[in-house]
DODOKE-846317 format. One record per residue: residue in one letter; x, y, z of N, C-alpha, C, O in turn. Coordinates in steps of 0.1 Angstrom, whole numbers, plus 5000, padded with zeros to 4 digits. Atoms other than C-alpha are relative to their C-alpha. Example, Ala and Ser with C-alpha at 12.3 -4.5 7.8 and 13.67 -1.06 7.14 Angstrom:
! DODOKE-846317
a500949885000512349555078500950125000501950125007;s499149895000513749895071499250115008499750225009;
//
This chain:
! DODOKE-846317
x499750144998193723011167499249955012498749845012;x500450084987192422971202498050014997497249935002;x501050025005189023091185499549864995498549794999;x500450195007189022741162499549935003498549874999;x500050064991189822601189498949955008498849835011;x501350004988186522651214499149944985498549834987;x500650025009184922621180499749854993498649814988;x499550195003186322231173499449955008498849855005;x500750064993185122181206498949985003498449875008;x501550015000181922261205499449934994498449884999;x500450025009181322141177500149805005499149725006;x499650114995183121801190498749925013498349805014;x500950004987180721821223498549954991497949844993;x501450035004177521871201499949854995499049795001;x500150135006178221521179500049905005499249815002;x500350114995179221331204498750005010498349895015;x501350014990176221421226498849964994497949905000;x500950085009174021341199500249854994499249814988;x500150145003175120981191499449925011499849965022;x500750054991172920741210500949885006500549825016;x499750074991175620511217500950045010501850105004;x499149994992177620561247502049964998502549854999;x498450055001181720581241500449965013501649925013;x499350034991182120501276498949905006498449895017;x501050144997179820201275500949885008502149855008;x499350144982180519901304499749894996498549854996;x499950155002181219571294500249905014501249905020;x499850024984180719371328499549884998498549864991;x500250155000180719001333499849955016500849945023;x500150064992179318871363499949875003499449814994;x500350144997179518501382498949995013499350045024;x500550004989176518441406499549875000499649794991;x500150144998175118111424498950004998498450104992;x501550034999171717981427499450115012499950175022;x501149864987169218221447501150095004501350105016;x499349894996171918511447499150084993498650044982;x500349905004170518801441500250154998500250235007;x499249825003171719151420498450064992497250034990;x500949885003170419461405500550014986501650014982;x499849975018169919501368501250134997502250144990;x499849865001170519871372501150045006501450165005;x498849904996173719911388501449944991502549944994;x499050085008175319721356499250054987499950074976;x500949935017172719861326499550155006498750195015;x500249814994172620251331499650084985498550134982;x499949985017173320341293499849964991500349854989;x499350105012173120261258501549974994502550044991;x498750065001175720031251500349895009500849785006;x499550044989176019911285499849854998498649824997;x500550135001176219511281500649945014501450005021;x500050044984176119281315499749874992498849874983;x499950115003177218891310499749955012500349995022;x500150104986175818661337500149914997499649874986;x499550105003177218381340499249895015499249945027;x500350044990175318081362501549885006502049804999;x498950084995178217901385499549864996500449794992;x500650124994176117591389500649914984501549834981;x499650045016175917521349500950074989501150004979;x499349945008178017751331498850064995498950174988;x501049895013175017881314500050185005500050235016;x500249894999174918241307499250094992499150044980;x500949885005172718531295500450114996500850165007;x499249895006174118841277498750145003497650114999;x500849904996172119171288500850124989502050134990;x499549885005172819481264499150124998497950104998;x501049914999171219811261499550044990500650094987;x500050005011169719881229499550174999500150244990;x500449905000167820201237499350105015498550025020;x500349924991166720451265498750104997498750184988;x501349975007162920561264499450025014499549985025;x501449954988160020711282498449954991498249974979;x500949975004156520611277498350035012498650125020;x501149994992153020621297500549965017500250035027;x499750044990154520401324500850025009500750005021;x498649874993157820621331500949934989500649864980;x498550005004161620601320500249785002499949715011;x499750115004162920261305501349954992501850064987;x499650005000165320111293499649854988498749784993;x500250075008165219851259501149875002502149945004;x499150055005167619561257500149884993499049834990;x500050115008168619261239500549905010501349925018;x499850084991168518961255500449864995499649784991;x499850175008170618631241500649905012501549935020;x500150094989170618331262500249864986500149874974;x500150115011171017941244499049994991499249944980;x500950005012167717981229500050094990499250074980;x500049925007168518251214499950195003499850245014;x500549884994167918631212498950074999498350064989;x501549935003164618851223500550155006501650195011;x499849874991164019191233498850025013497749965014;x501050004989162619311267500350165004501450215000;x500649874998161419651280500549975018500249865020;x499649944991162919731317499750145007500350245005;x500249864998161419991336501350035013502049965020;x498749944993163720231356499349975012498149945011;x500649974988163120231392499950155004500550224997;x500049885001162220561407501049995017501049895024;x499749974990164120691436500350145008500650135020;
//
């Protein structure tokens, strides 16, 4: 029985570590003013991870989500979808190094 057991888990471990979306993805709504200034990266880490900015001034806001996590020539990046009133695009984000 306790054999199965390690056996379910592993098995449990392998699947979810191969799905590219994140089950513990971050839904995070921020309010900032005019000329405040944040960090992409301490709100988009993951796929999944979506970040709502909202501007105080106008209500307008911007929806940030992560669509995919990638390396190419330039280094480690991060993909996401970007919908705003005009609509939605995608944009490429490089990581910072530190």
């Amino acid at each position: 029985m306790f054999k199965k057991l390690i056996y379910f888990v592993i098995t449990a471990v392998l699947i979810l570590s191969s799905l590219q979306i994140s089950a513990f993805a971050k839904d995070t709504t921020i309010t900032i003013k005019a000329g405040q200034v944040f960090n992409l990266f301490d709100y988009l880490k993951d796929v999944g991870d979506k970040l709502t900015v909202i501007y105080s001034e106008d209500n307008s806001k911007i929806v940030f989500q992560v669509v995919s996590k990638s390396t190419d020539e330039k280094g480690d990046y991060i993909l996401c979808n970007i919908t705003n009133k005009d609509g939605t695009s995608q944009q490429k984000f490089y990581l910072p190094y530190i």
